[in-house]
VEXDREN-2710 file (C-alpha; in Angstrom, 1 decimal):
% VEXDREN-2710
k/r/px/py/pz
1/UNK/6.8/13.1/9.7
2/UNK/3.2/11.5/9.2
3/UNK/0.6/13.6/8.4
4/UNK/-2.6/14.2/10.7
5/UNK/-5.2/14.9/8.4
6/UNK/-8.8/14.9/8.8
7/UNK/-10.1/11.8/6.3
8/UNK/-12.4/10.3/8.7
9/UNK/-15.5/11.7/6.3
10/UNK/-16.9/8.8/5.7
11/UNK/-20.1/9.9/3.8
12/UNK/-20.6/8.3/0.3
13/UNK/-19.2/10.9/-1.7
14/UNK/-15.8/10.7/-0.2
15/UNK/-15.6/6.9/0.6
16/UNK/-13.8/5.2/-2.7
17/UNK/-12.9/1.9/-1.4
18/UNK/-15.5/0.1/0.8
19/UNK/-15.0/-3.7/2.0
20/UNK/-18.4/-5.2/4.0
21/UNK/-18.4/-8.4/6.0
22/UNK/-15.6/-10.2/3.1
23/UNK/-15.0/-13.6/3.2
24/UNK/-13.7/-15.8/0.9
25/UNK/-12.0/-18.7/0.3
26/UNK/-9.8/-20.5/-2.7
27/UNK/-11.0/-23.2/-4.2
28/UNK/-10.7/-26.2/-2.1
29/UNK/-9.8/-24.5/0.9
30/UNK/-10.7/-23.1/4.2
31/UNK/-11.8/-19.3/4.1
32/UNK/-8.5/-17.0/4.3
33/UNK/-10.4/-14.0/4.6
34/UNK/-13.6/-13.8/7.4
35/UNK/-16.0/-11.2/7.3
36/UNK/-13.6/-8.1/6.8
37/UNK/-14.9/-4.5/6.6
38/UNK/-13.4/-1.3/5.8
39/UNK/-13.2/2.0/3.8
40/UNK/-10.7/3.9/2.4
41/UNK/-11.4/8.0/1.6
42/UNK/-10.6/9.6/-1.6
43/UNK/-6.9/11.0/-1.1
44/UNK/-6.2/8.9/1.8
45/UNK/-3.2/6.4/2.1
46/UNK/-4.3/2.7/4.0
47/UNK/-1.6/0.2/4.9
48/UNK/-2.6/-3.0/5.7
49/UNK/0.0/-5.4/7.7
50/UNK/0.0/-8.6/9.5
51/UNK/2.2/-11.8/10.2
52/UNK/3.1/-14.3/7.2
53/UNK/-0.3/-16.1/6.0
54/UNK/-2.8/-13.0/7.4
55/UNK/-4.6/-12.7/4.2
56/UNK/-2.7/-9.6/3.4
57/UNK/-2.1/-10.6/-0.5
58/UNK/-6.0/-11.8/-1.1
59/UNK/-7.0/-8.5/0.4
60/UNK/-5.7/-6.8/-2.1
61/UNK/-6.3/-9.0/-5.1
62/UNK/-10.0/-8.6/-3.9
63/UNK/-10.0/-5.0/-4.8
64/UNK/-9.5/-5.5/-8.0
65/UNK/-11.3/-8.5/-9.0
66/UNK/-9.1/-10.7/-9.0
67/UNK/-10.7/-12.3/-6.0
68/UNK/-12.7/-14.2/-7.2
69/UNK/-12.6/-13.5/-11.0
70/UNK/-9.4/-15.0/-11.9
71/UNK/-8.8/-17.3/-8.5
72/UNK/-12.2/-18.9/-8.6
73/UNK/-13.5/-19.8/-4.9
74/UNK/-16.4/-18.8/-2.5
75/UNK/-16.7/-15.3/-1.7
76/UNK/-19.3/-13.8/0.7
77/UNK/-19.9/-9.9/1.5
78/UNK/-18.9/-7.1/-1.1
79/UNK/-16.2/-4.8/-2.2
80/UNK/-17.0/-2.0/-4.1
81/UNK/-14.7/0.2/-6.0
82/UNK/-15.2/3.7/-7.0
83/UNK/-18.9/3.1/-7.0
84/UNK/-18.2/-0.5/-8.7
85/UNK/-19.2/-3.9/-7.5
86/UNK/-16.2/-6.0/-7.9
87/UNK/-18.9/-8.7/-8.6
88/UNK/-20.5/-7.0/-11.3
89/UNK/-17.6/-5.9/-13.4
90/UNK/-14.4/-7.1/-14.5
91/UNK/-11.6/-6.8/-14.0
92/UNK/-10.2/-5.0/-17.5
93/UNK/-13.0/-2.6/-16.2
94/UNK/-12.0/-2.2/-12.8
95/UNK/-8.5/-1.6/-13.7
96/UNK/-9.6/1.4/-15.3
97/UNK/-10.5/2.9/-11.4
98/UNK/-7.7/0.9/-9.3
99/UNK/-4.2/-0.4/-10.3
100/UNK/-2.5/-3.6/-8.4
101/UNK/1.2/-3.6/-8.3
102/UNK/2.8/-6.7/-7.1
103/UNK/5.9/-7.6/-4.8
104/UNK/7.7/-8.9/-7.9
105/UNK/7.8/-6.3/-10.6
106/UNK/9.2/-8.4/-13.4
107/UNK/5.4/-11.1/-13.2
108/UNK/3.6/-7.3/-13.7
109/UNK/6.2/-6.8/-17.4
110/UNK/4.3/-7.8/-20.7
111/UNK/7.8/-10.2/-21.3
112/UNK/7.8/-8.8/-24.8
113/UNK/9.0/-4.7/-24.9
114/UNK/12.7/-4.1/-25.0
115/UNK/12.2/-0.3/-24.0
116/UNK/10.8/0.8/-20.6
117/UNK/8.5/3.7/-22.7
118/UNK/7.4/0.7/-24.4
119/UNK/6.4/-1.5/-21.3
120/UNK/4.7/1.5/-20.2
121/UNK/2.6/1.9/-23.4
122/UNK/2.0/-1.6/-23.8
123/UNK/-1.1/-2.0/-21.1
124/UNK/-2.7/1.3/-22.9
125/UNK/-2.5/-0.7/-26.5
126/UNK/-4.1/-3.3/-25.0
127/UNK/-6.5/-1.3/-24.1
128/UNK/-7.2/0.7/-27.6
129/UNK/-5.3/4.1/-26.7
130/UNK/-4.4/6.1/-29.2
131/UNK/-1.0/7.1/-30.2
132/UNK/-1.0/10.7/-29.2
133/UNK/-2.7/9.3/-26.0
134/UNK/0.0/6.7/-25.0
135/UNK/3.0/9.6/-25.7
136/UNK/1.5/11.6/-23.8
137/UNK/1.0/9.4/-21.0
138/UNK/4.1/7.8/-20.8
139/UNK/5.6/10.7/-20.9
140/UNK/3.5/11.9/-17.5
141/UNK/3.8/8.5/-15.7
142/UNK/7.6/8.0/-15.9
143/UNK/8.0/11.8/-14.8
144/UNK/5.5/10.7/-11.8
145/UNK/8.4/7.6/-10.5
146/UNK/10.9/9.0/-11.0
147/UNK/12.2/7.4/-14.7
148/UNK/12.8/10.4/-16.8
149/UNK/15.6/9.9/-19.4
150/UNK/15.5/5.8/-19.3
151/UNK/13.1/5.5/-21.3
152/UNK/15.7/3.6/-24.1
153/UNK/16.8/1.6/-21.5
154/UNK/15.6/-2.5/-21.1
155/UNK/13.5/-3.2/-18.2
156/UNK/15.5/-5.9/-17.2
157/UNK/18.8/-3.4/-16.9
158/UNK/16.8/-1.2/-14.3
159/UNK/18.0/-2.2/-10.6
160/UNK/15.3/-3.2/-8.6
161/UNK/13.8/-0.3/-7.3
162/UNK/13.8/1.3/-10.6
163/UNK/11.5/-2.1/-11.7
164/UNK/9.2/-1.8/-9.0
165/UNK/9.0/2.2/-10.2
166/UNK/8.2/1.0/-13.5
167/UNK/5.6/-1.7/-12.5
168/UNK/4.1/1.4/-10.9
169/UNK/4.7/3.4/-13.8
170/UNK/2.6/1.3/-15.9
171/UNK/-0.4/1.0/-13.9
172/UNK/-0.4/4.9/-14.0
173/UNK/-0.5/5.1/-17.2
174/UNK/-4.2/4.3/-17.6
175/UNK/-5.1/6.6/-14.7
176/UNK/-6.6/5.0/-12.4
177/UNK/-7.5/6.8/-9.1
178/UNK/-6.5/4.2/-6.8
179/UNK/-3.4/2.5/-6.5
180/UNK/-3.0/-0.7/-4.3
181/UNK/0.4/-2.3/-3.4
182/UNK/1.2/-5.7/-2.3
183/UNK/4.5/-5.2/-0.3
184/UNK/6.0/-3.4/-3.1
185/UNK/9.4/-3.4/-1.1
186/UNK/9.9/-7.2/0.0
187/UNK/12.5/-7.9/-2.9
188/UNK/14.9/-4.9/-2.3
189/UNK/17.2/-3.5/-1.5
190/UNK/17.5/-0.6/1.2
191/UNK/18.6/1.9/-1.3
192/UNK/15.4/0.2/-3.6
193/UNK/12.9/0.1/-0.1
194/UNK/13.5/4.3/-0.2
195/UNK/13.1/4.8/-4.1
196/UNK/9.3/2.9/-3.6
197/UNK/8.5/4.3/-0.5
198/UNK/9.4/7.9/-1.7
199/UNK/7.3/7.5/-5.0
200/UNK/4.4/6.0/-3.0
201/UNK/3.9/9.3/-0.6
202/UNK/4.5/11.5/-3.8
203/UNK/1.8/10.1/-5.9
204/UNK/-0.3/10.1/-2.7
205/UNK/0.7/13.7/-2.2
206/UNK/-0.6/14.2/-6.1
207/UNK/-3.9/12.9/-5.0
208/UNK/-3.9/9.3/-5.9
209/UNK/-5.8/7.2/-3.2
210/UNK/-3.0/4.4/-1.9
211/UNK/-3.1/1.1/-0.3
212/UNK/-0.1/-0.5/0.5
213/UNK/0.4/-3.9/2.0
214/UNK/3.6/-4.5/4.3
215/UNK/5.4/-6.1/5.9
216/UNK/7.9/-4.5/7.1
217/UNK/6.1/-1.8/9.6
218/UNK/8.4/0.7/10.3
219/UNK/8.5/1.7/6.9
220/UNK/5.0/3.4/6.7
221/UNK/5.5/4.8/10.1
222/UNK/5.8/7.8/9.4
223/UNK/3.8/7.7/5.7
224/UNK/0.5/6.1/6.0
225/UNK/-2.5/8.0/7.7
226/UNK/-4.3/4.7/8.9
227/UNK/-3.3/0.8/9.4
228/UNK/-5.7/-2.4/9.3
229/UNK/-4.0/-5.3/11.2
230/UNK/-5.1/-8.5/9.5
231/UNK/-4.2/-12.0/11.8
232/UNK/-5.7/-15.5/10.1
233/UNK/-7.6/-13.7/7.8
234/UNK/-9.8/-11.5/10.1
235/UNK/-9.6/-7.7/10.9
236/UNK/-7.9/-7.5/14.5
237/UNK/-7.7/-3.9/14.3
238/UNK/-7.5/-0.4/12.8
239/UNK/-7.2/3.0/13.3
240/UNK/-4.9/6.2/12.7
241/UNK/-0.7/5.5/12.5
242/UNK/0.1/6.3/16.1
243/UNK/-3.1/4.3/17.7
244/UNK/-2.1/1.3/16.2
245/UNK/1.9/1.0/16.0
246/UNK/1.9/2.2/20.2
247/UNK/0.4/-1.0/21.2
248/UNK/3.7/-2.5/21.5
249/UNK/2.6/-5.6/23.5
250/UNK/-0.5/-6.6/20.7
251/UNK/1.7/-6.3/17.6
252/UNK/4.3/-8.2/19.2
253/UNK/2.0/-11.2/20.4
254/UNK/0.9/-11.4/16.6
255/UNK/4.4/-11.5/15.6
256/UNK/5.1/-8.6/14.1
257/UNK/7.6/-5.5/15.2
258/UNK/6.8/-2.0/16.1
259/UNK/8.8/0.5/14.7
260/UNK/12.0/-0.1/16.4
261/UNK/11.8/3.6/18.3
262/UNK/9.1/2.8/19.5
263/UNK/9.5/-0.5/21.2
264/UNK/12.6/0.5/22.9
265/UNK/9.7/3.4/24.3
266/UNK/8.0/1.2/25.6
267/UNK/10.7/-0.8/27.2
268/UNK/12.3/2.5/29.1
269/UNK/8.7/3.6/30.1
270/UNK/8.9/2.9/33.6
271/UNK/12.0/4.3/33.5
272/UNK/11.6/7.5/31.7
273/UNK/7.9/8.5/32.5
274/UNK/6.6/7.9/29.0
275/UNK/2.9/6.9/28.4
276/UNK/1.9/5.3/25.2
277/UNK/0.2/8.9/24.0
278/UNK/3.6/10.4/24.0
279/UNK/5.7/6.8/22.4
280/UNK/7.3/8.0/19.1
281/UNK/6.6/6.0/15.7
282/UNK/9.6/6.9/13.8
283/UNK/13.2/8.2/14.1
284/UNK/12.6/11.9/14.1
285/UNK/9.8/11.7/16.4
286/UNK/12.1/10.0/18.8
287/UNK/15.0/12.4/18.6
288/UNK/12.6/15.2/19.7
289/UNK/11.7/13.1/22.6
290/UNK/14.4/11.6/24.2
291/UNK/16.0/15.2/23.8
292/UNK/13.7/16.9/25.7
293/UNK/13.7/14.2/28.1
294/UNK/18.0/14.1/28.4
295/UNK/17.1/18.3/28.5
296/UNK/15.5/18.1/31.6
297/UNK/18.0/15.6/33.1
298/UNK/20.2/17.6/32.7
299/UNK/19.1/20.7/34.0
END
């Protein structure tokens, strides 16, 4: 079940992510992103959805400085991480506050460690760890996905979900305090969808700050404590879970589908007295529901 939990504190000690008025646009191109604003609070978990082509990927390439640092292009507003202007520091820098992991987990592997403790290490050598420092960290971020007792294994013999744990494993390992995801689960499997999604709301239960794009919506139903709806690279709304995924009609007309409980809600509403404050978002929400409503039925 999602959690209701007061993160609307949005005074500057508690606000770690904060987007104002962002445009921009890659080189050549029209803008792809127009004047978005947000925040994200310390502890909170943000997912971000929208059709094909909604800016979904830039927006999070923006929070790390990718956008504009490695893509070139116009940008316009700011994004500040952790305190950090994007603008002002780069990314090596900014990956020490937020970590990106990518739909793809095998473009985020180094391509040159044959051990999966090894993949995780590698970013932190990069980076002038120490030894003990690396062990020790390795050690804690495989224990954090999951990985335990693979750590002699090849990254390519891990299924899929087990590779996108590992991409996530090795952004951990420099401990950053915020962790964005670009839909982490497009290329797997169901069994591969659970093993991310369940990691994701553990680190997020640890304390780690998450934002997750997605595209398939009816998997952070019941996970995320907020969604921003992105359409043609503008902001077309936000708010808590359950605000957002109960306006049936709207997230249909932009293409995208509600949590499949909670359309067929919103189909029988008429029918079964239901108002869009009482619509669930997600299977066990709609057991409780409908069973109450076949309860008094039946009386």
């Amino acid at each position: 079940m999602r959690r209701d939990r007061l993160l609307y504190n949005t005074s500057s000690e508690n606000v770690v992510v904060r987007v104002s008025d962002l445009t921009y646009a890659y080189p050549g191109s029209a803008s792809v992103l127009e004047g978005i604003s947000f925040y994200v609070n310390k502890g909170e978990m943000l997912g971000i959805i929208g059709p094909n082509g909604a800016g979904k990927s830039t927006l999070c390439k923006s929070l790390n400085g990718l956008v504009p640092h490695f893509y070139g292009g116009t940008i316009a507003g700011s994004v500040s991480i952790g305190g950090m202007d994007t603008m002002q520091h780069s990314v090596a820098d900014l990956s020490l506050k937020v970590g990106l992991v990518f739909q793809d987990p095998s473009s985020q592997f180094s391509g040159v460690s044959t051990r999966v403790d090894e993949e995780v290490a590698f970013g932190m050598s990069m980076r002038g760890f120490s030894r003990e420092k690396m062990h020790d960290e390795v050690k804690k971020s495989l224990a954090a996905v999951g990985l335990e007792g693979l750590e002699e294994r090849a990254p390519q013999e891990l299924s899929g979900g087990q590779q996108q744990r590992l991409a996530i494993a090795t952004v951990l390992a420099v401990r950053p305090s915020i962790i964005v995801m670009d839909e982490p689960t497009a290329q797997l499997d169901p069994v591969g969808k659970t093993e991310v999604l369940r990691t994701m709301r553990d680190l997020n239960k640890q304390g780690y700050t998450i934002i997750v794009a997605e595209h398939e919506i009816e998997a952070l139903a019941n996970s995320v404590d907020r969604l921003l709806v992105l359409d043609r690279g503008r902001m077309v709304d936000e708010g808590n879970a359950r605000d957002v995924l109960t306006k049936v009609k709207r997230l249909k007309d932009l293409g995208l589908d509600p949590p499949s409980v909670t359309e067929l809600s919103d189909v029988l509403s008429a029918d079964l007295s239901l108002t869009r404050d009482n619509y669930p978002i997600d299977l066990d929400e709609a057991t409780n529901v409908y069973s109450k409503i076949l309860g008094k039925r039946f009386e």
